[in-house]
Each structure stands twice: as structure tokens, then as C-alpha cells.
N, CA, C and O atoms as a Tripos MOL2 file, in Angstrom:
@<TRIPOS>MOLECULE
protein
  276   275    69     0     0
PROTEIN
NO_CHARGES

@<TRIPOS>ATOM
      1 N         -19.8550   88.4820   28.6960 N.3       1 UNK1
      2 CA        -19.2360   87.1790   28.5000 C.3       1 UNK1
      3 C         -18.7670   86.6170   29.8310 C.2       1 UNK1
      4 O         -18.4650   87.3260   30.7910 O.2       1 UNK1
      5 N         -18.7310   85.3970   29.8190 N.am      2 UNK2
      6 CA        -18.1690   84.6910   30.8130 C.3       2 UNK2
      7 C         -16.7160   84.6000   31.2150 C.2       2 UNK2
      8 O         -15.8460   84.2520   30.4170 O.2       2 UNK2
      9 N         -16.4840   84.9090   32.4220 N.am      3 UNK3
     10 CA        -14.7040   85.1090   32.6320 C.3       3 UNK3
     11 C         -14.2310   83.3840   32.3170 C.2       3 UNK3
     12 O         -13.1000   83.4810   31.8390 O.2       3 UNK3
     13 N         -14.5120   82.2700   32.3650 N.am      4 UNK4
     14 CA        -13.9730   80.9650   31.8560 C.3       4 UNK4
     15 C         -14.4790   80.8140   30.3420 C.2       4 UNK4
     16 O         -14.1000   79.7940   29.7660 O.2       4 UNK4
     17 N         -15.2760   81.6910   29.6400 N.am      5 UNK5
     18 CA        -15.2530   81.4700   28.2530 C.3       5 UNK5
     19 C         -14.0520   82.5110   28.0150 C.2       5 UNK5
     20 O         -13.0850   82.0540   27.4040 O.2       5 UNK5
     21 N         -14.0130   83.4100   28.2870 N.am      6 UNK6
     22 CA        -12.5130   84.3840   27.8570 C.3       6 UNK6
     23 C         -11.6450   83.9840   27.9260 C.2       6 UNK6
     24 O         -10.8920   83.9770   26.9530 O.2       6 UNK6
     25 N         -11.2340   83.3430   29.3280 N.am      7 UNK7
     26 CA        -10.2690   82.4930   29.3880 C.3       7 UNK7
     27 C          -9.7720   81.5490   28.6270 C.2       7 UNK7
     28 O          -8.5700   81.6320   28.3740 O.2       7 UNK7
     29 N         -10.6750   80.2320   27.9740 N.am      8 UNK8
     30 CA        -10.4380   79.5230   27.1560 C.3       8 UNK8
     31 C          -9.9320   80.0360   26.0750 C.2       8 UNK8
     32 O          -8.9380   79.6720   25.4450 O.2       8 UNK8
     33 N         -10.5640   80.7910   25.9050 N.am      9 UNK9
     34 CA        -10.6820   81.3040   24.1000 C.3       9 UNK9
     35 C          -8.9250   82.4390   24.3810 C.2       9 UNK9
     36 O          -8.3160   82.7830   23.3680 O.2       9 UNK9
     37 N          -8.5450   82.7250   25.3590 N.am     10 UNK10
     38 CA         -7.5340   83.5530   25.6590 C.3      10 UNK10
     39 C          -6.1470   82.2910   25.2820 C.2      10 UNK10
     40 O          -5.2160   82.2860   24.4770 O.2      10 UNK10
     41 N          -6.6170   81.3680   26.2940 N.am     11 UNK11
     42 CA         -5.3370   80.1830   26.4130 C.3      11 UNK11
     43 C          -5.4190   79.6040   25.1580 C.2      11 UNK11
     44 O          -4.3400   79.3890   24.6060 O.2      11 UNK11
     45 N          -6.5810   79.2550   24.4870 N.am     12 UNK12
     46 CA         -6.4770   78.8500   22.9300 C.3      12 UNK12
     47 C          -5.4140   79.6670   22.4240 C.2      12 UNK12
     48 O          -4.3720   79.0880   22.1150 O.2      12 UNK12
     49 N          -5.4800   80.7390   22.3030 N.am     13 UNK13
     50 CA         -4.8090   81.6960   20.9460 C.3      13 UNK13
     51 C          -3.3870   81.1610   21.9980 C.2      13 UNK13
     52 O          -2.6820   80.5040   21.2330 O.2      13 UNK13
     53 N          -2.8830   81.1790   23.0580 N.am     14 UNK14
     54 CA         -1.3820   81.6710   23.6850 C.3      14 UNK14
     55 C          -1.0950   80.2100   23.7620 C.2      14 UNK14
     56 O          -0.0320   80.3470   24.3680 O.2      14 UNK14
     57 N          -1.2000   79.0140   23.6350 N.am     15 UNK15
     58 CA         -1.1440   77.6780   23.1230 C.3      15 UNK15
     59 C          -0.3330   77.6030   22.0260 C.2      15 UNK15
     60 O           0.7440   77.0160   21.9270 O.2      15 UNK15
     61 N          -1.0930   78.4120   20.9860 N.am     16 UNK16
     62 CA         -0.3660   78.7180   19.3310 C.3      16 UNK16
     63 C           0.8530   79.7900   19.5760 C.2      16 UNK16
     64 O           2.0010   79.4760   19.2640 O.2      16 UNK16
     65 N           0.5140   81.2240   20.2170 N.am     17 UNK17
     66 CA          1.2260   81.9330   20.2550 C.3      17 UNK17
     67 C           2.8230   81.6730   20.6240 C.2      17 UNK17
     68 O           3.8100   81.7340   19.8910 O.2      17 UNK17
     69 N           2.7040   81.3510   22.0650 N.am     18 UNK18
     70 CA          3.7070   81.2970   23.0500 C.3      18 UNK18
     71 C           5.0900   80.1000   22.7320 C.2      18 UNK18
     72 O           6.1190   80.1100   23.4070 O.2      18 UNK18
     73 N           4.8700   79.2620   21.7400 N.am     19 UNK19
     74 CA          5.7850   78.3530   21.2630 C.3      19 UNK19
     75 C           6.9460   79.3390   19.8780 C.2      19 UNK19
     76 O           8.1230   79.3600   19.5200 O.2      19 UNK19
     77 N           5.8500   79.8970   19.5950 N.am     20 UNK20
     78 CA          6.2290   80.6460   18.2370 C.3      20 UNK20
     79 C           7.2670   81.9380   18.9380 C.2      20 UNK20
     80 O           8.4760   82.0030   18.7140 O.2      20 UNK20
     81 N           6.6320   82.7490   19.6660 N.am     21 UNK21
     82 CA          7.0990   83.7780   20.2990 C.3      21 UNK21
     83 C           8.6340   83.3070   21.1680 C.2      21 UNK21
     84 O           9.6260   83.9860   20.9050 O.2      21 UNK21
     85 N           8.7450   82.4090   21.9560 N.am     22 UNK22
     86 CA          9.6540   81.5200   22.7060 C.3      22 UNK22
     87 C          10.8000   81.5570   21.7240 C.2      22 UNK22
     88 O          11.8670   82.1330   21.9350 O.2      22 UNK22
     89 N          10.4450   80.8090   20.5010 N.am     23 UNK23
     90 CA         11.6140   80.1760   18.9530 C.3      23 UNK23
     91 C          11.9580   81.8620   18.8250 C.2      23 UNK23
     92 O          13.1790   82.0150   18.8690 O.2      23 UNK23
     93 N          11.2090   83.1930   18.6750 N.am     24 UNK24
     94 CA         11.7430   84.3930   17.9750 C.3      24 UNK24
     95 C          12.5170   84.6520   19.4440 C.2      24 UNK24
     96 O          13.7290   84.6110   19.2300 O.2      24 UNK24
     97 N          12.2920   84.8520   20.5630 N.am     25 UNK25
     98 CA         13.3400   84.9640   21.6720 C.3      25 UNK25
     99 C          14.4700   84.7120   21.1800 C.2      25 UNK25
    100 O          15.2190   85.6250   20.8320 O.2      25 UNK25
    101 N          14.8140   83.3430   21.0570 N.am     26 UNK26
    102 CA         15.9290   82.3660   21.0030 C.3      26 UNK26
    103 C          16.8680   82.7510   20.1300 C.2      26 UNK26
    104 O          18.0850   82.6200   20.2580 O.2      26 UNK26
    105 N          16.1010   83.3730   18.9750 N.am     27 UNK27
    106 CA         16.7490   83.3690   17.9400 C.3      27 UNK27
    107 C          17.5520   84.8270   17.5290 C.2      27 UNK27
    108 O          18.4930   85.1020   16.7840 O.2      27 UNK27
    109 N          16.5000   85.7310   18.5870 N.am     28 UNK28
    110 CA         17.1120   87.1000   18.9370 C.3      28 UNK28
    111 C          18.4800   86.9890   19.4190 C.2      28 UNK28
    112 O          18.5860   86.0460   20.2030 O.2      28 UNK28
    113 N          19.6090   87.6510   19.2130 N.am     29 UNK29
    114 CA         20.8230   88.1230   19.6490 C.3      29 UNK29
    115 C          21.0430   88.6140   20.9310 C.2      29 UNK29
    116 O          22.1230   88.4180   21.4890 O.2      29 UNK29
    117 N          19.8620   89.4170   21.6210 N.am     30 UNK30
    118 CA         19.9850   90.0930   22.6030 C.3      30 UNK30
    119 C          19.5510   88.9440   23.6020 C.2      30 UNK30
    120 O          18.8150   88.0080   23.2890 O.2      30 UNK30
    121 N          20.1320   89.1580   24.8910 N.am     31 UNK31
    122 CA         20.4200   88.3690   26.3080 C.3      31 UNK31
    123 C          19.1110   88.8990   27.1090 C.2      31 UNK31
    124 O          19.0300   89.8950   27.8290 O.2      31 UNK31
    125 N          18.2370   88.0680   26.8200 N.am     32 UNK32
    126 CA         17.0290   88.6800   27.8840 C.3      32 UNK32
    127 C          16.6660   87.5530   29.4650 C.2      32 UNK32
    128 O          17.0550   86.3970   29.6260 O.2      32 UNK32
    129 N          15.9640   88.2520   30.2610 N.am     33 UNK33
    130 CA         15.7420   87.5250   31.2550 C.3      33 UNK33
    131 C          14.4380   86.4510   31.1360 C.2      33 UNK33
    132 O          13.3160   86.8900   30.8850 O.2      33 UNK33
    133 N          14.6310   85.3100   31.2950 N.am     34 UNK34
    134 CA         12.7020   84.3800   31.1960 C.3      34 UNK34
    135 C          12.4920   83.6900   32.1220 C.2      34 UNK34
    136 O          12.4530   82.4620   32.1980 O.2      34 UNK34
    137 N          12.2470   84.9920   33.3810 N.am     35 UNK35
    138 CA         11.5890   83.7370   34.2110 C.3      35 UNK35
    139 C          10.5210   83.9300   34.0940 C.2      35 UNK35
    140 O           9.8680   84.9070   33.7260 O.2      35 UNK35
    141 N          10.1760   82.4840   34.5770 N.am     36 UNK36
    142 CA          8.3210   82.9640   34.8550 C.3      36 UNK36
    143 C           7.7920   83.4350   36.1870 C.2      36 UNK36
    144 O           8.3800   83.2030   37.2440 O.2      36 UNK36
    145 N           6.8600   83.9870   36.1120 N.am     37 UNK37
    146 CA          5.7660   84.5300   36.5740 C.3      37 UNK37
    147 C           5.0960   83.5480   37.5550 C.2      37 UNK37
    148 O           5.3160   82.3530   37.7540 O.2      37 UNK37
    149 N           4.2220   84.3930   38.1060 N.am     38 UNK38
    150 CA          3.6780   83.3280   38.9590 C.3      38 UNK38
    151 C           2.1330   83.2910   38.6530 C.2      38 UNK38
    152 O           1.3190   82.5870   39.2500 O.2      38 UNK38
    153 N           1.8580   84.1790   37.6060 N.am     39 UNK39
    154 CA          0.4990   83.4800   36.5040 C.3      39 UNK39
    155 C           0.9980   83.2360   35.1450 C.2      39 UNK39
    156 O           2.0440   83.4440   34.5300 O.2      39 UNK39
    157 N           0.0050   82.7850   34.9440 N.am     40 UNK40
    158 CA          0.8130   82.3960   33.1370 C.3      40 UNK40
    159 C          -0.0090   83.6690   32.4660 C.2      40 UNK40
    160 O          -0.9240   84.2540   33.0460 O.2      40 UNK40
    161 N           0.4610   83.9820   31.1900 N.am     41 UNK41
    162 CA          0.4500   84.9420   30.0330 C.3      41 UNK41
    163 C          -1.1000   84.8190   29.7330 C.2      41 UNK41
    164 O          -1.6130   85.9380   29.7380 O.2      41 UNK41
    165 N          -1.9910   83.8190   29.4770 N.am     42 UNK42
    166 CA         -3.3160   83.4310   29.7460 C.3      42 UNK42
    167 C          -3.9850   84.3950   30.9250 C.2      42 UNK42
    168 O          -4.6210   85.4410   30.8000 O.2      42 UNK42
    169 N          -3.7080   83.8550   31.7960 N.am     43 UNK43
    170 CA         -4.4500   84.1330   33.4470 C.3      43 UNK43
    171 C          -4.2400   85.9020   33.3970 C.2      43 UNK43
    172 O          -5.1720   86.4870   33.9500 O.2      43 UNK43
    173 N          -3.4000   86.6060   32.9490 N.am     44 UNK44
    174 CA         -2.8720   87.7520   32.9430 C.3      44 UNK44
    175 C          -3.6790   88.7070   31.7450 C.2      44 UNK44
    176 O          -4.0840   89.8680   31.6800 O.2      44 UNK44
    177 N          -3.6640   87.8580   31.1110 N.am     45 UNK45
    178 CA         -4.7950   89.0040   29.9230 C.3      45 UNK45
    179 C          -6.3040   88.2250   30.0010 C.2      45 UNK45
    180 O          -7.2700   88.4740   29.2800 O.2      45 UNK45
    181 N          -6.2430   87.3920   30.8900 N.am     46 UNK46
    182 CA         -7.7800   87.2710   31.1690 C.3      46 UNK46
    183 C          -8.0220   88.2120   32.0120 C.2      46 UNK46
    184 O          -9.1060   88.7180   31.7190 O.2      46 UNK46
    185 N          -7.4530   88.8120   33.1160 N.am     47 UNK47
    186 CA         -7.6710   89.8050   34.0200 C.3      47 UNK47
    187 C          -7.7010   91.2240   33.1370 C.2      47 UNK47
    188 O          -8.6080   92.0390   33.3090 O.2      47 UNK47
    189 N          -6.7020   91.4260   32.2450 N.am     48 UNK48
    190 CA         -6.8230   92.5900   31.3980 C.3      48 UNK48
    191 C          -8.0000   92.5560   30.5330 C.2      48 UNK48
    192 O          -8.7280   93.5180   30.7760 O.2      48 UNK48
    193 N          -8.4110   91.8610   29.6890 N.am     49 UNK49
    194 CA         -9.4760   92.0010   29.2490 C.3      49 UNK49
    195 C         -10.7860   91.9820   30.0730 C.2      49 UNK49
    196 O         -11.6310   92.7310   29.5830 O.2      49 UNK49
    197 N         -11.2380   91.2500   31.3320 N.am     50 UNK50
    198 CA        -11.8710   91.4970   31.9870 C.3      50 UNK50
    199 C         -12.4120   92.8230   32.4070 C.2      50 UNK50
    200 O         -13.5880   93.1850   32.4360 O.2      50 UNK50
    201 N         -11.1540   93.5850   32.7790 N.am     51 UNK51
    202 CA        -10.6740   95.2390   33.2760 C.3      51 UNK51
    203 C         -11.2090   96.0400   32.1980 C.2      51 UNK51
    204 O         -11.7960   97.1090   32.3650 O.2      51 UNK51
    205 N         -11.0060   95.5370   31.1950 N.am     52 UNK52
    206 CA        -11.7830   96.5350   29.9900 C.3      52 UNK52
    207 C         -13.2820   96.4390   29.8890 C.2      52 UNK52
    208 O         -14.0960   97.3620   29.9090 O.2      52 UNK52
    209 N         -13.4630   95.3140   29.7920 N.am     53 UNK53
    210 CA        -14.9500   94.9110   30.1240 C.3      53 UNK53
    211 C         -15.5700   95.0150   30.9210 C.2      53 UNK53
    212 O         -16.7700   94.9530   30.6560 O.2      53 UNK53
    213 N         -15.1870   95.2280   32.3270 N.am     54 UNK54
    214 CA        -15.3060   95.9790   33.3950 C.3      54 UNK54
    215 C         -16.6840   96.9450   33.2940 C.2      54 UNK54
    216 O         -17.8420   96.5330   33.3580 O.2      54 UNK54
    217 N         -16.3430   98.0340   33.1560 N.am     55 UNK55
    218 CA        -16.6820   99.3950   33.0860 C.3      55 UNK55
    219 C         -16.0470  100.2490   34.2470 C.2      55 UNK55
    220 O         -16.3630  101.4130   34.4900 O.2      55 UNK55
    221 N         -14.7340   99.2160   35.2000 N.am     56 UNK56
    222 CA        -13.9120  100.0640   36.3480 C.3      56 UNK56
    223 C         -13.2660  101.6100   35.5850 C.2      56 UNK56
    224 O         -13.0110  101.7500   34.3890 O.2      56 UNK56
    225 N         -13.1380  102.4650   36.4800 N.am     57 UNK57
    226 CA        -11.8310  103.3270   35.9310 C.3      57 UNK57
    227 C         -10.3700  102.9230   36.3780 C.2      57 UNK57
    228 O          -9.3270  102.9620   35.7250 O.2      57 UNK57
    229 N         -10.5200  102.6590   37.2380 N.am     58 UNK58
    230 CA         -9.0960  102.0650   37.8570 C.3      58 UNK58
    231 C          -8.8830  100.6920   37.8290 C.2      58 UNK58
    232 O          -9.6850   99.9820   38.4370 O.2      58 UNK58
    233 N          -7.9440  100.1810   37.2310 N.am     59 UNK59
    234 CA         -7.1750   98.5770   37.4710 C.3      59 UNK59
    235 C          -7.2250   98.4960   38.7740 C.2      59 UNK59
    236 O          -7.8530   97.6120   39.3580 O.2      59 UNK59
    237 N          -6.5430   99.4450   39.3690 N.am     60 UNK60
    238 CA         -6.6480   98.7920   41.4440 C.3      60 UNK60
    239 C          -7.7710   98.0930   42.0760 C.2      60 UNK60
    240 O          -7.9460   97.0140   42.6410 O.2      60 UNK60
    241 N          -8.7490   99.5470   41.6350 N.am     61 UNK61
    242 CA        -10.1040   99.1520   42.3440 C.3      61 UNK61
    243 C         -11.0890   97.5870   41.3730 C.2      61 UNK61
    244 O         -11.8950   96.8880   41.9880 O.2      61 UNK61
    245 N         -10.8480   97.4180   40.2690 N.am     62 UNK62
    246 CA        -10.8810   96.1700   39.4200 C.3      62 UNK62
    247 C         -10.3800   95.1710   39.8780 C.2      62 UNK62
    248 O         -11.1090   94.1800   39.9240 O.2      62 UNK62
    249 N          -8.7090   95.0260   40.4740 N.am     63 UNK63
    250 CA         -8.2510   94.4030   40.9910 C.3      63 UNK63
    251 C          -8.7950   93.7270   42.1390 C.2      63 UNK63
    252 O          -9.0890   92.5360   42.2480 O.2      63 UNK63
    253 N          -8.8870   94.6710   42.9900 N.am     64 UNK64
    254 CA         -9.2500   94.6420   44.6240 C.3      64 UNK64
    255 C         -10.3710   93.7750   44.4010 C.2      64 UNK64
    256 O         -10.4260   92.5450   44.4050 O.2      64 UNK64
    257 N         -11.4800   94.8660   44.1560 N.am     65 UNK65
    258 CA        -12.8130   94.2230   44.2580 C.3      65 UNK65
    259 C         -13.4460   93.4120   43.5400 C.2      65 UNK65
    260 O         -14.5370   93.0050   43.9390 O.2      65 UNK65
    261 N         -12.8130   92.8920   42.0580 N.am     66 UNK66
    262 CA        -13.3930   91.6650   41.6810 C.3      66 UNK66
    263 C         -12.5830   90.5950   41.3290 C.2      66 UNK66
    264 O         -13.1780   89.5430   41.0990 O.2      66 UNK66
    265 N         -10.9420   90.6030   41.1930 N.am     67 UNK67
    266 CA         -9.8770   89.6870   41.2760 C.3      67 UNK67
    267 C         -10.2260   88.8770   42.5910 C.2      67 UNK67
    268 O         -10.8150   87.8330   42.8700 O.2      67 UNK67
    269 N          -9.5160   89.9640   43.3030 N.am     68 UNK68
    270 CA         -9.5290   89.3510   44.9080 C.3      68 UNK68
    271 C         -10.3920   88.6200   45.1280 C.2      68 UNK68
    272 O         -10.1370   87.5680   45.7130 O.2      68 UNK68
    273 N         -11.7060   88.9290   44.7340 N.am     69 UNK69
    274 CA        -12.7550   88.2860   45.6170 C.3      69 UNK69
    275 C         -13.4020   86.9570   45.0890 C.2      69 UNK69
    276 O         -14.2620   86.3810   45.7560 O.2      69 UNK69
@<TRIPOS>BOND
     1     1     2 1
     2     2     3 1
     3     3     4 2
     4     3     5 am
     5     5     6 1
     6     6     7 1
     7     7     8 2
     8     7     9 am
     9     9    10 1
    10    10    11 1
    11    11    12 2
    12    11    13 am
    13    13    14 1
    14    14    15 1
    15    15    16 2
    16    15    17 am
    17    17    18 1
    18    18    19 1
    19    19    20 2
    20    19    21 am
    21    21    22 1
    22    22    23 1
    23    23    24 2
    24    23    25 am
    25    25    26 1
    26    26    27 1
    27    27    28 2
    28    27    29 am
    29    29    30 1
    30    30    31 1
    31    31    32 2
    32    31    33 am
    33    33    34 1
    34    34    35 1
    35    35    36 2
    36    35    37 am
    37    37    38 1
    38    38    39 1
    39    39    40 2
    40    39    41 am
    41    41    42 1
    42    42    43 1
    43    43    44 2
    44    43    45 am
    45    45    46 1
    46    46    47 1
    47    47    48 2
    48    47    49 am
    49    49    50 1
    50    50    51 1
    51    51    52 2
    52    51    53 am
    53    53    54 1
    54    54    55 1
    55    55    56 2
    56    55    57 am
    57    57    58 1
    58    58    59 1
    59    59    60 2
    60    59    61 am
    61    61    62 1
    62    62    63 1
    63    63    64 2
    64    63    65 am
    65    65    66 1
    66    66    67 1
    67    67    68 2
    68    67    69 am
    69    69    70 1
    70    70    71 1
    71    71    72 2
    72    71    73 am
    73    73    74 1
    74    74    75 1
    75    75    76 2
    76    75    77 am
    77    77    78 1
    78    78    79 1
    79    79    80 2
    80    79    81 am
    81    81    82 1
    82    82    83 1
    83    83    84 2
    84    83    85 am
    85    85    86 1
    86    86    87 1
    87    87    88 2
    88    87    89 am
    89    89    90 1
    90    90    91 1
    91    91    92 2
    92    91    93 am
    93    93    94 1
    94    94    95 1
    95    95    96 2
    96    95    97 am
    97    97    98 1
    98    98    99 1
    99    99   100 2
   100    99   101 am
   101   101   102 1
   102   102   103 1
   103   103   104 2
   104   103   105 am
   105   105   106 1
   106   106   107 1
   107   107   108 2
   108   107   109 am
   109   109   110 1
   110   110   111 1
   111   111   112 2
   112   111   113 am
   113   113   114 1
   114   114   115 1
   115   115   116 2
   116   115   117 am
   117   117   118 1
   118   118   119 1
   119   119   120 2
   120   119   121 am
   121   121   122 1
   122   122   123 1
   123   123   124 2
   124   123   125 am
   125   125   126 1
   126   126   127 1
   127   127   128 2
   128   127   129 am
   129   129   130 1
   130   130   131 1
   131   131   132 2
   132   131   133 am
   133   133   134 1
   134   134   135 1
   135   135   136 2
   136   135   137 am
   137   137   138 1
   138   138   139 1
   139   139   140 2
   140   139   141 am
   141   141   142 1
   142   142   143 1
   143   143   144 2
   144   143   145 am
   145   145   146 1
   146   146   147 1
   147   147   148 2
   148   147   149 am
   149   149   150 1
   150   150   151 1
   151   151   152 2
   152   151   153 am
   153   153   154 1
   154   154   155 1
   155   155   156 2
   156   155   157 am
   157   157   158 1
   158   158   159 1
   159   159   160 2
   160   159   161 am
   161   161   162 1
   162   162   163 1
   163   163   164 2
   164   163   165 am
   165   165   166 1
   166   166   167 1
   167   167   168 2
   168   167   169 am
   169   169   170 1
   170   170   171 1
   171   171   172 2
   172   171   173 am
   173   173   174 1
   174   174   175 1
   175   175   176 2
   176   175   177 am
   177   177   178 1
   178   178   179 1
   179   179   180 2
   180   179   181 am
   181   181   182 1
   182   182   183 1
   183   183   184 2
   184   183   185 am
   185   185   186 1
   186   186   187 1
   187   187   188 2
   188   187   189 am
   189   189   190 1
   190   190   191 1
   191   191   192 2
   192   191   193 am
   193   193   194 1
   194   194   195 1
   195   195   196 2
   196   195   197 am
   197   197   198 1
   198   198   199 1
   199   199   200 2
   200   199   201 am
   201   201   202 1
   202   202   203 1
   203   203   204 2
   204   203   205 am
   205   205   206 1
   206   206   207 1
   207   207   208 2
   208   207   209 am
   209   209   210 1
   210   210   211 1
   211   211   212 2
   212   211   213 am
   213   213   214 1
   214   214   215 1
   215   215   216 2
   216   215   217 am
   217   217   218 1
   218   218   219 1
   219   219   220 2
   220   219   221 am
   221   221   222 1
   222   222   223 1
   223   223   224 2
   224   223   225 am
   225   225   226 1
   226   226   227 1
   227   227   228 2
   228   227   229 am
   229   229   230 1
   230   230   231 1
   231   231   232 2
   232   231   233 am
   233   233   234 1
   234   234   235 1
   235   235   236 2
   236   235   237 am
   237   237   238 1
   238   238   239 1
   239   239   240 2
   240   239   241 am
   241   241   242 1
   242   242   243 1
   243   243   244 2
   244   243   245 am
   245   245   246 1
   246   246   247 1
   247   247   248 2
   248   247   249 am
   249   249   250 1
   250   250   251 1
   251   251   252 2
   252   251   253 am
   253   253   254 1
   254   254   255 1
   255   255   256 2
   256   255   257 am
   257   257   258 1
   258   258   259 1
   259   259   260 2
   260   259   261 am
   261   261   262 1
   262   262   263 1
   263   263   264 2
   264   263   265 am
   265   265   266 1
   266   266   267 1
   267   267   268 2
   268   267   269 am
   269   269   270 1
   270   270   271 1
   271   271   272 2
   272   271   273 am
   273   273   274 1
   274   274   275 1
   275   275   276 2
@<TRIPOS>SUBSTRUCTURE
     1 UNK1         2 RESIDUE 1 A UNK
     2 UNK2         6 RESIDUE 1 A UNK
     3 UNK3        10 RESIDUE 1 A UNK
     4 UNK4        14 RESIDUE 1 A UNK
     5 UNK5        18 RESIDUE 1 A UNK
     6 UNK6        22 RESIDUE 1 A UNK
     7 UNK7        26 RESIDUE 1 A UNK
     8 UNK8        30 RESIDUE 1 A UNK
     9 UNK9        34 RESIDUE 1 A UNK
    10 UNK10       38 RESIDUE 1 A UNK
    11 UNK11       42 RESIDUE 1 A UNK
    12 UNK12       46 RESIDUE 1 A UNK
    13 UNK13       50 RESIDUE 1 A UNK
    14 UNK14       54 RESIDUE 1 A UNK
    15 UNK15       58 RESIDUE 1 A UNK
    16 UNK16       62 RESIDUE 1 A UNK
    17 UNK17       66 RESIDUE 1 A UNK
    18 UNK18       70 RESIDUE 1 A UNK
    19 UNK19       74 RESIDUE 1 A UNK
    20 UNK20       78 RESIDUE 1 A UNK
    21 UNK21       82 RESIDUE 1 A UNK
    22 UNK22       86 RESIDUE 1 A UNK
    23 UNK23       90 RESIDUE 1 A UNK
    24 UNK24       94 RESIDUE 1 A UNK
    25 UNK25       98 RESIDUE 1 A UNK
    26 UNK26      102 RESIDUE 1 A UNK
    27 UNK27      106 RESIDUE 1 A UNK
    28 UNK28      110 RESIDUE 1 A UNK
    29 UNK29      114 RESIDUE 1 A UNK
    30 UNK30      118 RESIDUE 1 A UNK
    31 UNK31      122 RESIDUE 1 A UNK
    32 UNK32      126 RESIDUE 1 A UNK
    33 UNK33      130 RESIDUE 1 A UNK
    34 UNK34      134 RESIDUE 1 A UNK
    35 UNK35      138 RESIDUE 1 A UNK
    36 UNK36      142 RESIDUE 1 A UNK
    37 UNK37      146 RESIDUE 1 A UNK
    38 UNK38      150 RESIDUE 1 A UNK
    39 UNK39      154 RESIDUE 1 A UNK
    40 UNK40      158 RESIDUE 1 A UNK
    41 UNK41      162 RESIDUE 1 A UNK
    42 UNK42      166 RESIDUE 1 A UNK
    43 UNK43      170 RESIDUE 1 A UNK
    44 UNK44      174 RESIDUE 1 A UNK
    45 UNK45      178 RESIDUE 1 A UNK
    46 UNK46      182 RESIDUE 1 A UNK
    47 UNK47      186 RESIDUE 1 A UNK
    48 UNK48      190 RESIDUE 1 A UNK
    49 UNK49      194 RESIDUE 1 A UNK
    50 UNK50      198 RESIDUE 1 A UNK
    51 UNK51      202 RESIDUE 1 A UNK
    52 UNK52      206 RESIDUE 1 A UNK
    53 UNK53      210 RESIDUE 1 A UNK
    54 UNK54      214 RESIDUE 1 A UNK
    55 UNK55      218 RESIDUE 1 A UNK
    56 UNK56      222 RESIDUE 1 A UNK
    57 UNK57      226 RESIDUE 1 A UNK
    58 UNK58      230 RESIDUE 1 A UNK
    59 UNK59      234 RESIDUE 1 A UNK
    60 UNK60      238 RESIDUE 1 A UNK
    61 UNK61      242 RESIDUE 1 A UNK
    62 UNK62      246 RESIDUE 1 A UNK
    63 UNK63      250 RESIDUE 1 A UNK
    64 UNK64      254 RESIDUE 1 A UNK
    65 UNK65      258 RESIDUE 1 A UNK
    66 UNK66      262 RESIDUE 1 A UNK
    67 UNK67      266 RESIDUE 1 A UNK
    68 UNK68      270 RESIDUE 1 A UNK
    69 UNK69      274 RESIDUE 1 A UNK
């Protein structure tokens, strides 16, 4: 598959998700920290699923050599 078809289809679902998830935060009792990131929740499991799809053994070397580049 294509890393910008994963992507889409990734940010589709976290579009729906991430509003919903945000309201159960809020509504939790407990004092948590939300900052953001400096990728969004999207961009971040597009790289994870990528990594699986991969066939890497290591996230690093996944990282390095086909993030980076």
C-alpha cells in the first residue's frame, strides 16, 4: 500500500476518533498533561503501521532509513 493512502485512511478514522477521545479526557477526574506533540496522532501511526509493514526488525533502523529519508 501506499504510505499517503494509509495516511488518509489513518487521519479519516482520528478525525472521528480524536474529538470523542478529547470529551472522555475532560470528563475524566484525573489531572492529565495535553500538550501536543510535534506530529499529530495521524502522522505517528502512519509511521507505526508503516514499521509493521515494513518487514524491518528494528523501529530505529525503520526509522533512520526510510522516515528520515
Amino acid at each position: 500500500m501506499d504510505t499517503i493512502t494509509i495516511f488518509c485512511a489513518i487521519d479519516d478514522f482520528y478525525k472521528e476518533f480524536e474529538p470523542r477521545w478529547e470529551q472522555r479526557l475532560t470528563e475524566s477526574s484525573l489531572k492529565r498533561r495535553r500538550r501536543r506533540g510535534a506530529l499529530c496522532l495521524s502522522e505517528v501511526m502512519t509511521i507505526m503501521v508503516g514499521f509493521h509493514l515494513s518487514g524491518y526488525w528494528t523501529f530505529k533502523h525503520y526509522y533512520l532509513n526510510h522516515v528520515l529519508r
